[in-house]
SEBA-778708 format. One record per atom (N, C-alpha, C): residue number from 1; x, y, z. Coordinates in pm, whole numbers, plus 50000, padded with zeros to 5 digits. Layout:
<pts>
NUM, X, Y, Z .
...
</pts>
This chain:
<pts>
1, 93209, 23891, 41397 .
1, 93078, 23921, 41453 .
1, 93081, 24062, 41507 .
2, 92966, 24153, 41461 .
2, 93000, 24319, 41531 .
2, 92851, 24246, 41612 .
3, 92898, 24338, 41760 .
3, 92768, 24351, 41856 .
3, 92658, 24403, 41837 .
4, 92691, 24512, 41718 .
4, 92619, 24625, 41707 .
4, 92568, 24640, 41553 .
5, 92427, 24618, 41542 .
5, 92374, 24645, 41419 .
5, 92331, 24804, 41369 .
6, 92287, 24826, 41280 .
6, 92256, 24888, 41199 .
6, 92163, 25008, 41277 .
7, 92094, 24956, 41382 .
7, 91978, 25008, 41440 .
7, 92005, 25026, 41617 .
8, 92117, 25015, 41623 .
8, 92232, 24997, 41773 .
8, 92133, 24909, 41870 .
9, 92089, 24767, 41821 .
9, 92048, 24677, 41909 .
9, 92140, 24600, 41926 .
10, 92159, 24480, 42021 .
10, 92248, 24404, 42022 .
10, 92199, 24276, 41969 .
11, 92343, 24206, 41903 .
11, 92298, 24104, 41862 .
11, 92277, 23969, 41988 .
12, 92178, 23912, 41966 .
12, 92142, 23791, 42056 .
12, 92147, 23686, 42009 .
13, 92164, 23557, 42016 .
13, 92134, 23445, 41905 .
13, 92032, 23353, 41975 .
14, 91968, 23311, 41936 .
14, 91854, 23189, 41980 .
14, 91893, 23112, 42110 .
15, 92022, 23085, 42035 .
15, 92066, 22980, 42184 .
15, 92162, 23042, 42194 .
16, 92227, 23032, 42294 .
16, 92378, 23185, 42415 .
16, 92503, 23085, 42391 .
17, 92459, 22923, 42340 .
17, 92599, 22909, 42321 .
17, 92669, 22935, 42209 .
18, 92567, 22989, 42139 .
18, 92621, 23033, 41990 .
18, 92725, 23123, 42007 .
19, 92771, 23179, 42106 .
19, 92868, 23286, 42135 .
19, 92956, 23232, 42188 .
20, 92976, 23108, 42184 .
20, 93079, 23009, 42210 .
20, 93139, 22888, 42141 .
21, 93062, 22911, 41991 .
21, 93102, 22870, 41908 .
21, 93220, 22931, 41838 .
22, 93285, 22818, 41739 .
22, 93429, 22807, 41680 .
22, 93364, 22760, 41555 .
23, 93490, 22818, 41448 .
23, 93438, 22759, 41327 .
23, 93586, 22728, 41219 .
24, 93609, 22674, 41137 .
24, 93719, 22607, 41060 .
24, 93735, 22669, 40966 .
25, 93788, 22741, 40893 .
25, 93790, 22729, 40763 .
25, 93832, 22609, 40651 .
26, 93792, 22659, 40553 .
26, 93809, 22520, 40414 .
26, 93898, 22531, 40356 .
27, 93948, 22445, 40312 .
27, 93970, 22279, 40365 .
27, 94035, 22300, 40477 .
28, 94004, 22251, 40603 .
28, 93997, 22167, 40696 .
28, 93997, 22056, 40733 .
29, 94118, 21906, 40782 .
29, 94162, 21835, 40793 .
29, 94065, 21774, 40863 .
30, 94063, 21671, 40892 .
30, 93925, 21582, 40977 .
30, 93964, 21553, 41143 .
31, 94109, 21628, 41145 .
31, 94074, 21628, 41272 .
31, 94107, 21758, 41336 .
32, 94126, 21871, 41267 .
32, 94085, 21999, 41244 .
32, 93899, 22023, 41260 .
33, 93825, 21947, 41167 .
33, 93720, 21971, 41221 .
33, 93629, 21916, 41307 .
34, 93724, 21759, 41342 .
34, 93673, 21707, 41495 .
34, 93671, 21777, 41623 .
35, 93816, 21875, 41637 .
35, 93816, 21977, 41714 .
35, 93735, 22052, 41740 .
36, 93701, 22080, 41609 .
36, 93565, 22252, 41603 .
36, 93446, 22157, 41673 .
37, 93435, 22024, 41629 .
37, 93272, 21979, 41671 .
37, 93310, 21958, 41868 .
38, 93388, 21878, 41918 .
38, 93450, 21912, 42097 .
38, 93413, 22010, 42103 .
39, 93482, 22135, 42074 .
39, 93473, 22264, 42132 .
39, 93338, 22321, 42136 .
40, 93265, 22298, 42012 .
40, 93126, 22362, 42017 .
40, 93046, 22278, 42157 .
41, 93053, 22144, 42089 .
41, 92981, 22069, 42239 .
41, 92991, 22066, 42335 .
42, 93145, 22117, 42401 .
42, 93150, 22150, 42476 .
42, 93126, 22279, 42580 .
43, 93099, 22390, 42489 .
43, 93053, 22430, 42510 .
43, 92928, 22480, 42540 .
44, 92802, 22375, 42493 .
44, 92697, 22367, 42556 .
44, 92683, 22327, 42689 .
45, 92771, 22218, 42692 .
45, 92786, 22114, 42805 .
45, 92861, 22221, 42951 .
46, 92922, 22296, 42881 .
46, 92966, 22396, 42973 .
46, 92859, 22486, 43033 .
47, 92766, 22531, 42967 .
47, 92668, 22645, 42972 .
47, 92575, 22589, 43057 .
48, 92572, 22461, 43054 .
48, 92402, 22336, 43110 .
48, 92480, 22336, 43238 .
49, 92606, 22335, 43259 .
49, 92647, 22305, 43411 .
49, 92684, 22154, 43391 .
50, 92690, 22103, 43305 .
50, 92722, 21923, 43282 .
50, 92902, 21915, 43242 .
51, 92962, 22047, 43239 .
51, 93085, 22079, 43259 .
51, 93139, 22186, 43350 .
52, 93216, 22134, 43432 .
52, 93283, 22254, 43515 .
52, 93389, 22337, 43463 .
53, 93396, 22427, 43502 .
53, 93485, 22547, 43443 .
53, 93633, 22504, 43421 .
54, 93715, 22457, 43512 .
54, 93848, 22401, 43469 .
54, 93850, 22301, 43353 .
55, 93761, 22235, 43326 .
55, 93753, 22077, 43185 .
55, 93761, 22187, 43114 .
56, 93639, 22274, 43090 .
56, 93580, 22362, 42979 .
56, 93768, 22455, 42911 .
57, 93835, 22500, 43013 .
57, 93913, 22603, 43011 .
57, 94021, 22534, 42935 .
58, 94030, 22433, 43004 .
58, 94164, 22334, 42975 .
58, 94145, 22250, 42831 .
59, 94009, 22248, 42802 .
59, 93967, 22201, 42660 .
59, 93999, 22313, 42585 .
60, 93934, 22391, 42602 .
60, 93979, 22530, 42518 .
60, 94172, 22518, 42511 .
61, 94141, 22574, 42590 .
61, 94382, 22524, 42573 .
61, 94426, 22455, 42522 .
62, 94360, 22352, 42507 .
62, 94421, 22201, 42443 .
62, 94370, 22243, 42309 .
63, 94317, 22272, 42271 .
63, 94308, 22299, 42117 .
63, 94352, 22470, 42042 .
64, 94415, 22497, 42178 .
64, 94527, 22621, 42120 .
64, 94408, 22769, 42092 .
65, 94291, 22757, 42185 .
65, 94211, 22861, 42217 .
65, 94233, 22918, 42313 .
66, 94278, 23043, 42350 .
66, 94330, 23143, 42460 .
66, 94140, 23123, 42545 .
67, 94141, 23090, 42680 .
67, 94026, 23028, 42709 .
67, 93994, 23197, 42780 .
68, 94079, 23253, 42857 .
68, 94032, 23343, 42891 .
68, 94010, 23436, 42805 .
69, 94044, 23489, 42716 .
69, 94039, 23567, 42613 .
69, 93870, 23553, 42566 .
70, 93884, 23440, 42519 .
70, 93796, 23335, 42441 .
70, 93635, 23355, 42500 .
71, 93629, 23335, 42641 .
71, 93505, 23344, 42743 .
71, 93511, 23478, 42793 .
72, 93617, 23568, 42785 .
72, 93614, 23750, 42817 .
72, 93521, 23774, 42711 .
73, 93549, 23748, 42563 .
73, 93463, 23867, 42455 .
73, 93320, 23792, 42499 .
74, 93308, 23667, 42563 .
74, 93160, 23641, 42532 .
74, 93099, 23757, 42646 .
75, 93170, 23730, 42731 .
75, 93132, 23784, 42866 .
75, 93087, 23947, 42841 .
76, 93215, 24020, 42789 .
76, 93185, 24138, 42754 .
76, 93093, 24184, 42699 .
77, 93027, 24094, 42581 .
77, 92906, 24120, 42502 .
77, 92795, 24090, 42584 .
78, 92772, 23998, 42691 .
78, 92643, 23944, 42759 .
78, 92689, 24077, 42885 .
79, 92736, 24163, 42913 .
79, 92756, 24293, 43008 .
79, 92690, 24346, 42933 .
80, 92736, 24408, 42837 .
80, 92619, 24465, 42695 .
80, 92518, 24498, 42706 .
81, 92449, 24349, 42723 .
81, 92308, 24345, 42694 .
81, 92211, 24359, 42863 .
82, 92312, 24353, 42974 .
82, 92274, 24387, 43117 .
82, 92273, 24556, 43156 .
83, 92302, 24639, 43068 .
83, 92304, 24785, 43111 .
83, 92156, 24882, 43120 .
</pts>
């Protein structure tokens, strides 16, 4: 994903947890992509406040996602769009 298009706007997506989405490549094992579907949901569930930050972090970990890393680039890009 580049931040930065063609026309130096930033990219936004409809819904903000889209920047907290994960995705699998193919073929992908079924519980390879049970993972990807947790993580995405959870990450809504994170964003609504219906998850607190340690579940969210420690989910991320448990499926071998560097959580801080992971929630820094989102973060960095939503600074971005606050200047």
């Amino acid at each position: 994903m580049s931040i930065a298009s063609d026309n130096n706007l930033l990219w936004v997506p409809p819904d903000i947890s889209d920047l907290l989405t994960v995705s699998v490549e193919a073929p992908a094992d079924d519980t390879t992509v049970k993972g990807m579907l947790i993580v995405n949901g959870a990450a809504s569930q994170w964003l609504s406040g219906a998850m607190d930050d340690y579940t969210y972090f420690e989910l991320l970990d448990h499926f071998g996602i560097d959580p801080t890393k992971f929630v820094g680039e989102v973060e960095e890009h939503l600074a971005l769009l606050m200047i």
